[in-house]
C-alpha positions in Angstrom: 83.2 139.9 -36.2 86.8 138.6 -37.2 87.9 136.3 -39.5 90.2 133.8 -38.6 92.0 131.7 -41.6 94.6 128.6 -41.6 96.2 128.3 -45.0 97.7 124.8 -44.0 97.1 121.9 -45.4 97.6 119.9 -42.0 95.3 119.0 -38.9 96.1 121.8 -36.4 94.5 122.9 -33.2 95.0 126.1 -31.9 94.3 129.5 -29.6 92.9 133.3 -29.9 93.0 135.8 -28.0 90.4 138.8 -28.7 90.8 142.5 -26.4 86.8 142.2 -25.9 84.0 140.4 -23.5 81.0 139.6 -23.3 79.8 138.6 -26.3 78.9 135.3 -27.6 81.2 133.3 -29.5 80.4 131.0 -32.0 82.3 129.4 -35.4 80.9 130.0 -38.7 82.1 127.7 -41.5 81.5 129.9 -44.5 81.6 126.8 -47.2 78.0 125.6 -45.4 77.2 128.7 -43.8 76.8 126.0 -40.1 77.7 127.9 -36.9 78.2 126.2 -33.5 79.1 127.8 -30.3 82.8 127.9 -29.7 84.7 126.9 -26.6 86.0 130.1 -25.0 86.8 132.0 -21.5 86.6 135.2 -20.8 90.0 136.6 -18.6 91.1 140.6 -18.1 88.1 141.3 -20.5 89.7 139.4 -23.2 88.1 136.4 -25.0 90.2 133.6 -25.4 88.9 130.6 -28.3 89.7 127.3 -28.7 89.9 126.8 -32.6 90.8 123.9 -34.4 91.3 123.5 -38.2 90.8 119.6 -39.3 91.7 119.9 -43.3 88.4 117.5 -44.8 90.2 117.9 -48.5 92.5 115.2 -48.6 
């Protein structure tokens, strides 16, 4: 498990890059406790995620 965090207050879409494969991948919003699958690709056994942080407290 990691935890990934954005401490901006603007939209922002962004990468990671994890030394590990074959797992599944999915984002947890800890405020609900939702999880959905995440967008990701596995290359030289690393797992690379699509994450994107739209800020919803405007």
């Amino acid at each position: 498990m990691y935890w990934v965090n954005s401490r901006s207050a603007k939209n922002e879409q962004t990468g990671a890059s994890f030394r590990i494969a074959g797992k599944a991948v999915e984002i947890w919003h800890p405020e609900t406790g939702a999880k959905e699958p995440a967008h990701y690709t596995v290359e030289n056994s690393r797992t690379k995620v699509s994450l994107q942080h739209w800020n919803d407290r405007r």
